[in-house]
VEXGULO-858852 format. One record per residue: residue in one letter; x, y negated, z negated of N, C-alpha, C, O in turn. Coordinates in pm, whole numbers, plus 50000, padded with zeros to 5 digits. Example, Ala and Ser with C-alpha at 12.3 -4.5 7.8 and 13.67 -1.06 7.14 Angstrom:
REM VEXGULO-858852
A513195056949220512305045049220513205033049220514245033249154S512855022549292513675010649286512904999749213513414988649196
REM end
This chain:
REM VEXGULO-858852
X487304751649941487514765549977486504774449904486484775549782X485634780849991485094793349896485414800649825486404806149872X485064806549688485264810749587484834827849637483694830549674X486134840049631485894849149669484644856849558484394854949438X483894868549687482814873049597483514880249512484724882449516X482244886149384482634895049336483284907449306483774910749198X483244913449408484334927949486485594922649492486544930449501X485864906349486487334908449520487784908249365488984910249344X486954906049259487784901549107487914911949058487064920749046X489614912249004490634925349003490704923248826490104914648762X491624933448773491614929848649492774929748663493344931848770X493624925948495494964919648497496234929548482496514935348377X496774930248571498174940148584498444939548445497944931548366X499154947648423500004948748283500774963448297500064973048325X501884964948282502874976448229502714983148126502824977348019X502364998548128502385005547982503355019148050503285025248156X504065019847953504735032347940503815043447948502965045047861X503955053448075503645067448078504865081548095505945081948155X504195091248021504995103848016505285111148118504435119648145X506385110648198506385118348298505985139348301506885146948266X505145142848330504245155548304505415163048402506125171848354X505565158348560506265169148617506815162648780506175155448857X507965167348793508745162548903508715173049008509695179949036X507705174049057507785182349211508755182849301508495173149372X509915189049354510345187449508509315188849614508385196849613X509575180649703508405180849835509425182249929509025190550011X510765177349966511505178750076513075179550023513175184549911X514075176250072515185175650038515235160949963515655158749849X514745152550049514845139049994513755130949924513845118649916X512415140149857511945132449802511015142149705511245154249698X510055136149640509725142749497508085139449488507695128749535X507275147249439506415142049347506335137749233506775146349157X505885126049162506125122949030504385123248967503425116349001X504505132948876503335130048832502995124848648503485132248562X502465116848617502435106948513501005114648418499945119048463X501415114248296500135115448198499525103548163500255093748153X498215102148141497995088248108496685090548000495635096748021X497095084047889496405090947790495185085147796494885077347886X494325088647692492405082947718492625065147702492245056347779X493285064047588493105049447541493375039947710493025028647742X494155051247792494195037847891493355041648038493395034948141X492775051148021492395060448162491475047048214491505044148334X490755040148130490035027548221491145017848275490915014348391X492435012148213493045006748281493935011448418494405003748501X494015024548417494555031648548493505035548615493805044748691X491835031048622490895037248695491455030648839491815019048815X491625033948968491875033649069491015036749160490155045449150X491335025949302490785031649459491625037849528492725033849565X491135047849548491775059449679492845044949784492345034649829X494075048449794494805038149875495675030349773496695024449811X495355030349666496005017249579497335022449520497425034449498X498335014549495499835019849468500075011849282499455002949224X501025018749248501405017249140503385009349154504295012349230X503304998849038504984993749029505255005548912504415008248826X506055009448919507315015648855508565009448863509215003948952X508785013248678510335001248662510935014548581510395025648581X512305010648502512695018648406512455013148254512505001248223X512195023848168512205009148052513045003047981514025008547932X512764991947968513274981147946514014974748032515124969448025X512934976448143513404967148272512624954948289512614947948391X511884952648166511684936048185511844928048242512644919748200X511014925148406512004912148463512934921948584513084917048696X513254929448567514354933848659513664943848767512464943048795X514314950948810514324960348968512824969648907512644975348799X511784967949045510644974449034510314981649144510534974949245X509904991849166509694993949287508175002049331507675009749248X507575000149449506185008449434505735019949507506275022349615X504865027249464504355039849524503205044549530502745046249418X502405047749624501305050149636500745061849537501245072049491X499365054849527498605070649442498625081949536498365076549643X498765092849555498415108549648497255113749550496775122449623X496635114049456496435124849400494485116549415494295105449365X493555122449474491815117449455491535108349400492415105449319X490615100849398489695094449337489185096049222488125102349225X489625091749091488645101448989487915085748873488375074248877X486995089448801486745078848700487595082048593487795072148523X488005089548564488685090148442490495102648452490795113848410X491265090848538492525097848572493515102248464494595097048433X492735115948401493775122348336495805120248357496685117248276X495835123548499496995120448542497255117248671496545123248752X498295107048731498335097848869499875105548939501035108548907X499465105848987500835116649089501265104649240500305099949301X502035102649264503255091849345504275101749356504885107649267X504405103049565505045102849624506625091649642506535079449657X507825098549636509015096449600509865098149720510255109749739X510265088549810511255094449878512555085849895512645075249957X513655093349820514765088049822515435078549956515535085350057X515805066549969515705054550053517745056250101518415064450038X518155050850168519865050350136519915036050082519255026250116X520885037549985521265027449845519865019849818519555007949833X519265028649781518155028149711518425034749570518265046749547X518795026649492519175031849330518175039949245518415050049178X516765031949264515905036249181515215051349233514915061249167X515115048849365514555062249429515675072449451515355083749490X517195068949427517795078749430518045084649251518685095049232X517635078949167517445082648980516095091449048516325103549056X515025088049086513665093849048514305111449103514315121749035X514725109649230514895120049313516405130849212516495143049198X517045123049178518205131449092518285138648959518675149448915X517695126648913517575126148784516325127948634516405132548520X515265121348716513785118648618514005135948596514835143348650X512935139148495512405151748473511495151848392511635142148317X510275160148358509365156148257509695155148157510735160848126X508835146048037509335147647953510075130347901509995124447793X510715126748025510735108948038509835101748037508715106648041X509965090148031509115079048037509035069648131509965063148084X508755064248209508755049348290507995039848280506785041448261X508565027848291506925015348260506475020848379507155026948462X504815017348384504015020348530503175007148516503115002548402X502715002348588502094991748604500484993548613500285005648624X499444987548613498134991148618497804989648817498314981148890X496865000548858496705001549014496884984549060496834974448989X497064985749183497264975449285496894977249424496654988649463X496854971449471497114971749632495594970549718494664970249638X495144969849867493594966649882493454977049993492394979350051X494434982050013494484991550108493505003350097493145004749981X492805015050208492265019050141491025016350128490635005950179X490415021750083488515025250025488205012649914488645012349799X487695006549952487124991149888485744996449808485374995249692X485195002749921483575006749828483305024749863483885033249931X482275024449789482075035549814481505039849929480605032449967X481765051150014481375052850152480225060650119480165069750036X479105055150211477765057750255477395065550377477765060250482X476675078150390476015082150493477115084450592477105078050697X478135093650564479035100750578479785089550711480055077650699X479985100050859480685091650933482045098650981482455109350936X482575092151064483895098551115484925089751046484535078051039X486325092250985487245080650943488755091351009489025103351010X489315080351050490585084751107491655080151050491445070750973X493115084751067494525079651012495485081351113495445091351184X496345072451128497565072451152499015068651063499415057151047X499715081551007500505078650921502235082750998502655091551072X502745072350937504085081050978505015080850845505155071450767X505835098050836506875095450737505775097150562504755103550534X506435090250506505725084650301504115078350342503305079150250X503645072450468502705069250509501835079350454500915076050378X502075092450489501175099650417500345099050258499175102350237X501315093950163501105094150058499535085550004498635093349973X499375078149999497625067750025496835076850048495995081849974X497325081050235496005084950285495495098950254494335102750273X496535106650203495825120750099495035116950019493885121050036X495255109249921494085101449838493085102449903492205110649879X493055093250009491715088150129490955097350137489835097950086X491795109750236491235117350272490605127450151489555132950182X490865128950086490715140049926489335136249921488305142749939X489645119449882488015113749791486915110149953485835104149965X487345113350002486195111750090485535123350145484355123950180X486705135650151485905147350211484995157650102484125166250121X485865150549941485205155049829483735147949769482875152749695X483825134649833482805127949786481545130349907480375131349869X481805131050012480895127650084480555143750198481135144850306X479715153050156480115162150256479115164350378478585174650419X479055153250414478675150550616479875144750651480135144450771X481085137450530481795130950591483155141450697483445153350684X483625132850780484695139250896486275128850890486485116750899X487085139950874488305124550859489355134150927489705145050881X490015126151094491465130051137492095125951108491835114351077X493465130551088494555131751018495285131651141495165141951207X496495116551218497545118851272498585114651209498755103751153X499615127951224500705120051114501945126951193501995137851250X503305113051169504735114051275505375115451133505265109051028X506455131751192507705129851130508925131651179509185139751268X509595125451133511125130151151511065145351220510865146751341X511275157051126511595172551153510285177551049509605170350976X510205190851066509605198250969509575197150828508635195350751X511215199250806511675200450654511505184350625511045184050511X511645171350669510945160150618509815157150609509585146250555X508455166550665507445163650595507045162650471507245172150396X506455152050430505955155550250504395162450225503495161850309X504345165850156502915170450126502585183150203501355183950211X503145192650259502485199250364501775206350293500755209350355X501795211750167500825222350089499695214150105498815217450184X499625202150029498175192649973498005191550094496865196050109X498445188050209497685185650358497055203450396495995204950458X497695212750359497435223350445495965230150335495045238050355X496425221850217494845225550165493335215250182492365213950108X493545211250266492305200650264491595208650432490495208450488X492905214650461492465222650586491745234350567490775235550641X491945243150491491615250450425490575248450326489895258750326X490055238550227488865236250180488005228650266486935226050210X488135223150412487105217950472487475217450636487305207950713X488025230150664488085233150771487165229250906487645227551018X486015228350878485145220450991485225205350955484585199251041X485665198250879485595184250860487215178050870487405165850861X488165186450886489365178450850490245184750935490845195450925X490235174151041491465177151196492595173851118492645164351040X493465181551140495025177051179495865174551275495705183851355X496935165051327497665165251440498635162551422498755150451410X499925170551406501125169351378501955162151493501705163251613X502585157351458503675154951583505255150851566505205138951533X506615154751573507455155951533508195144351635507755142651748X509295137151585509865126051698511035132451733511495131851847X511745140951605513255145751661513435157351664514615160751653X512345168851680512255182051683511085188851730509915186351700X511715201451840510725202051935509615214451853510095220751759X508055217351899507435223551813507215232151907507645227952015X506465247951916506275261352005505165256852018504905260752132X504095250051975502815244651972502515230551935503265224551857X501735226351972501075216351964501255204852041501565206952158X501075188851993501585176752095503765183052149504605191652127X503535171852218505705171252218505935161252157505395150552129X507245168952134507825161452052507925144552095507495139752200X508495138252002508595120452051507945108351968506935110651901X508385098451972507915087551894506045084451952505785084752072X504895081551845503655076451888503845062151921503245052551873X504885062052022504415045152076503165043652095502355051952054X502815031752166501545022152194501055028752290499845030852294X502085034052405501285042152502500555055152490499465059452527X501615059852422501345077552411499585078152315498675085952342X499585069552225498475065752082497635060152188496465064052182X497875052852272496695051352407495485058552483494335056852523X496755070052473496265080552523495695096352453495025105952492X496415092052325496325108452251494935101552198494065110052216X494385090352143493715089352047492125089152033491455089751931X491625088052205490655090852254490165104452317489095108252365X491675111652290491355125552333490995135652209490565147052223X491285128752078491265137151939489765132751908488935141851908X489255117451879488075116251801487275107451883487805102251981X486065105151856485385091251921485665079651910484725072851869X486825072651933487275061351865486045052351810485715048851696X485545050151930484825034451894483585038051754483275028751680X482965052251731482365055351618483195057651472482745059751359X484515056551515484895062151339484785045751258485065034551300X484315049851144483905039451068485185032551000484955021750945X486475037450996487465032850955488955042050942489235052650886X489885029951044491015033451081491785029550926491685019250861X492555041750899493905036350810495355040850896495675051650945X496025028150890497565029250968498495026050845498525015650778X499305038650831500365034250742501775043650768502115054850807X502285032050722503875039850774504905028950813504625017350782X505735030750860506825020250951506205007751026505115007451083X507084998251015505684984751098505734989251246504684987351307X506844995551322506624995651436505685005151493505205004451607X505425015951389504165026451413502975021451420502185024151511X502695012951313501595003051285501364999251348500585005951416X501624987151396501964977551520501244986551667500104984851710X502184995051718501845005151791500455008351809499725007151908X500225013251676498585020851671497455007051675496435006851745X497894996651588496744988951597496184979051749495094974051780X497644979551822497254973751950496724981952043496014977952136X497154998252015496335010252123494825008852060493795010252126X494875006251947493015014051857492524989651984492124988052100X492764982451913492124974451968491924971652161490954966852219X493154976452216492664976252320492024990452367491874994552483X491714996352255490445002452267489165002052250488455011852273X488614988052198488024981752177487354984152024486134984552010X488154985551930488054986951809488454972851770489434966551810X487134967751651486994952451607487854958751481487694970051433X489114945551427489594944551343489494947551207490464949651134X488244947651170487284948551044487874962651013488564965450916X487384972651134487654984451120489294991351050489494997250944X489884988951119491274987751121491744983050965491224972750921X492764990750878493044990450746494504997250751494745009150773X495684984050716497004988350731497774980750580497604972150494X499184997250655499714994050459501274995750565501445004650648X501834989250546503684987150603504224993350504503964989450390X505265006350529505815010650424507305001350436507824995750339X507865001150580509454997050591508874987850671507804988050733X510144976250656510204964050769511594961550789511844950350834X512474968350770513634963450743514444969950880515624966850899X513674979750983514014982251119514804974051220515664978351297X514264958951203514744952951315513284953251388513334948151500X512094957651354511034952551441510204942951405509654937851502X509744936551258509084925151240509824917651296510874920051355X509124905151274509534888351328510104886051241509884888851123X511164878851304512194865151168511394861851134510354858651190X511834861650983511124849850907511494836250906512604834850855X510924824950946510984812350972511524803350836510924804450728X512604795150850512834786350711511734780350675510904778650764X511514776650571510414768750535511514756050423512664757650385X510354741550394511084729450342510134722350293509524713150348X509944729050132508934719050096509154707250056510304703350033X507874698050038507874685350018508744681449887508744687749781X509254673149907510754667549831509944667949672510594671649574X508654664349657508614666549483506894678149512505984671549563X506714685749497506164695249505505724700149362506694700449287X504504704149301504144711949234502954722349216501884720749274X503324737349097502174743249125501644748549050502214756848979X500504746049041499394752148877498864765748899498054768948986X499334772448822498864791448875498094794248705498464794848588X496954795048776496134803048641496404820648601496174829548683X496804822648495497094838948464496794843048339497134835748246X496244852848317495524855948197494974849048163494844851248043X494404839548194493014829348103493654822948096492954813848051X495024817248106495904806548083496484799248200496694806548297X496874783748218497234774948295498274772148311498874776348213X499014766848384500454760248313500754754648466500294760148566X501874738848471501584732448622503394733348570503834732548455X504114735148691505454733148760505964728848847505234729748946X507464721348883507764714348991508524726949039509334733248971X508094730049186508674735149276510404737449354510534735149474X511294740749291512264735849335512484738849497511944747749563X513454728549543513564732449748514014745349746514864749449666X513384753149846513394766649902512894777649822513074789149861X512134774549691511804780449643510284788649673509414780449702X509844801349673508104805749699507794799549549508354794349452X506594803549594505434800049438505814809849309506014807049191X505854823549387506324833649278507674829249226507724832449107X508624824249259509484822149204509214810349095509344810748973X508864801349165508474788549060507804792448930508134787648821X506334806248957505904806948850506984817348743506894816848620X507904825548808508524834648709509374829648618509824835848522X509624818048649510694808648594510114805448439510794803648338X508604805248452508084800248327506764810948273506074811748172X506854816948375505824832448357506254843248357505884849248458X506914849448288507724864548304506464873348355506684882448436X505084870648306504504878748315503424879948448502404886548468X504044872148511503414872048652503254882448739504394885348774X502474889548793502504900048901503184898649026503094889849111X504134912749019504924915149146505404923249157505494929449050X506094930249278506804944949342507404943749375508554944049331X506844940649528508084944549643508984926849684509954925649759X508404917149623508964908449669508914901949852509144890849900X508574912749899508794914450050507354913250139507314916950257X506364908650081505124902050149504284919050217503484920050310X504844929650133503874942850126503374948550102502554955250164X503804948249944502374955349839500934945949817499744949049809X501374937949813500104927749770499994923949658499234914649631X500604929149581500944927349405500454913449360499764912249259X500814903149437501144887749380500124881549481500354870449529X498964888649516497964882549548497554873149498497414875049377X497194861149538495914849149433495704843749508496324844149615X495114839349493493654831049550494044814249531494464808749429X493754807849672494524794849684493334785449626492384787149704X493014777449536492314769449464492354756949521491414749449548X493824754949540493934736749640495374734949665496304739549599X495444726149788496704725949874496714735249989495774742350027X497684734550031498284742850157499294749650122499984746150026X499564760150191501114767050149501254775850299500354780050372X502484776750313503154788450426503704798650392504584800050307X503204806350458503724821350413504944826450570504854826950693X505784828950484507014832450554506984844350670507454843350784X506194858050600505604870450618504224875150561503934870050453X503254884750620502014887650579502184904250637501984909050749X502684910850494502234928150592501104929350485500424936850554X500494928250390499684929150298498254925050286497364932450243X498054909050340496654909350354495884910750456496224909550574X494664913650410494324916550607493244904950645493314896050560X492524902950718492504892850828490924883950722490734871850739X490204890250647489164887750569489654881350433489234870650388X490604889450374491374880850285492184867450280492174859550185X492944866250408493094854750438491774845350478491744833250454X491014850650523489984841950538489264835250448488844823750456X489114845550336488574840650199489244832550117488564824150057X490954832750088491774820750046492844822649959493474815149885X492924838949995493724847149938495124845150019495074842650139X496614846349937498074843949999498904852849925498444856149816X499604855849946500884864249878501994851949813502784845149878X501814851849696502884838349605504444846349652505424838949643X504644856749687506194858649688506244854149840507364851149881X505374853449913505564842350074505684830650069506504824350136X504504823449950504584813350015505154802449939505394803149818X505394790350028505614775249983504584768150013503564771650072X505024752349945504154742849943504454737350059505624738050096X503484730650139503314719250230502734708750182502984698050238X501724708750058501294696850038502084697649870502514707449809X502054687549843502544682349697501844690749621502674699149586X500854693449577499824696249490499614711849533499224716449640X499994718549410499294736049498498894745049369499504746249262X497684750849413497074755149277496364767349333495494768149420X497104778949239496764794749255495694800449136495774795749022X495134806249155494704816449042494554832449080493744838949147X495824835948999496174849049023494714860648925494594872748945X493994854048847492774862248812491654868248851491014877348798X491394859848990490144862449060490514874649176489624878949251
REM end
């Protein structure tokens, strides 16, 4: 298997306690959280526009984590990282952030993650488009921030589905990017359960309607890069209207906020081989384990690695990325990597199992 290039080698997650600076309301049901992060660590929180952060409580060692995208630019030296909050139903942790946090607290935060998002730096400006629905927003403000700030030939539309009015998040930070770059930064609102005096109608962006709206807003086949984030069935939606628009995959850059709709695919049982084991390199260090039946890799390694990288558990942040060294493995679900990463030899350890006896990760590269 080829050894991924250089661009893909990440540095090593780790948890440090940051000061919570200030708890924004954005809607009824959700919050801005914004984090201080002092000098000693501003290189370990340096971040790409798109990338999300785990948040735990402390001294949650091991226990309930949950993640959130950066909102706040691109910077080399992030004084402070601001994450979008929206309270979930029996969602414990997002219903504390939303009730309870206030500045002045603390939370472990984890070091950036995720591949979503701006990989390199964009060149010789260009058109870039979005489709967000709902918390979807949260990433692609980033996106859009560091790109219309970094690059000024650059052009970036903005389509984004909500619920009602009062559930939009962000409308200030969106209504100022309109306002500082008014010839470069379309907006297109569109509401699913409330009707508007202006603009699209109301209604869900199925596959058809995104068929049709999306060649009437920008040049599709010239924008240099689609981001879809939000609900999988929005996703889903947009990426089969943008390709049978004849937009190549490459282009196309998606982040699943929910799957839990009823629109992904079952996940398929999986049955690994009766004695199974798996060697996961982490921090400069080795260590080989027997696989127990029905167990993923991430599980096998947490058993003897507390300090292994992970989030959502649920094959979406990307957290528990590594890179497959030798063997085979099946992955249950994939909302996280995209079609180059798998190609290169990259898997999500909270997906997968063994098929062959022998399976060897390195979560460093």
């Amino acid at each position: 298997m080829t050894a991924p290039a250089p661009e893909a080698t990440r540095r090593r997650a780790a948890f440090h306690a940051l000061r919570v600076a200030r708890v924004t309301p954005l809607t009824e049901d959700s919050v801005a959280v914004t984090f201080t992060v002092p000098p000693a660590l501003r290189e370990a929180y340096r971040f790409r526009a798109g990338q999300h952060l785990a948040v735990r409580r402390p001294g949650g060692n091991g226990g309930a984590r949950r993640t959130y995208s950066i909102c706040t630019p691109q910077t080399a030296d992030p004084a402070e990282l601001t994450v979008g909050v929206r309270e979930v139903t029996g969602g414990e942790f997002s219903a504390y952030v939303n009730r309870e946090l206030k500045a002045g607290d603390t939370l472990e935060v984890m070091t950036p993650a995720g591949r979503f998002g701006l990989r390199e730096e964009p060149r010789g400006g260009g058109y870039w488009a979005a489709v967000v629905g709902g918390s979807g927003i949260t990433p692609v403000l980033s996106i859009a921030a560091t790109l219309l700030a970094g690059d000024e030939s650059a052009r970036f539309c903005l389509i984004r589905s909500d619920r009602t009015a009062l559930s939009t998040m962000f409308l200030e930070e969106v209504a100022d990017l309109k306002d500082r770059w008014p010839d470069r930064f379309h907006l297109v609102q569109t509401l699913s359960r409330e009707q508007t005096e202006a603009g699209l109608e109301s209604g869900r962006l199925d596959e058809e309607r995104l068929a049709a709206l999306l060649p009437a807003l920008v040049p599709v086949a010239d924008v240099a890069g689609w981001f879809l984030c939000g609900p999988y069935g929005l996703v889903q939606c947009a990426e089969r209207a943008l390709r049978t628009a004849g937009v190549r995959r490459g282009r196309i850059h998606e982040e699943i906020f929910h799957v839990d709709d009823g629109t992904a695919p079952p996940v398929p049982a999986a049955t690994a081989p009766d004695r199974a084991a798996v060697t996961a390199r982490l921090g400069g260090r080795s260590g080989s384990w027997a696989v127990r039946q029905g167990e993923t890799l991430l599980e096998t390694v947490l058993r003897n690695r507390a300090d292994a990288p992970y989030a959502c558990k649920g094959g979406v942040c990307g957290t528990c990325r590594a890179f497959l060294v030798e063997g085979e493995v099946r992955m249950d679900r994939n909302f996280a990597l995209e079609p180059d990463e798998l190609e290169a030899g990259y898997v999500l350890a909270c997906q997968s199992h063994p098929v062959t006896e022998r399976v060897e990760l390195d979560f460093d590269r």
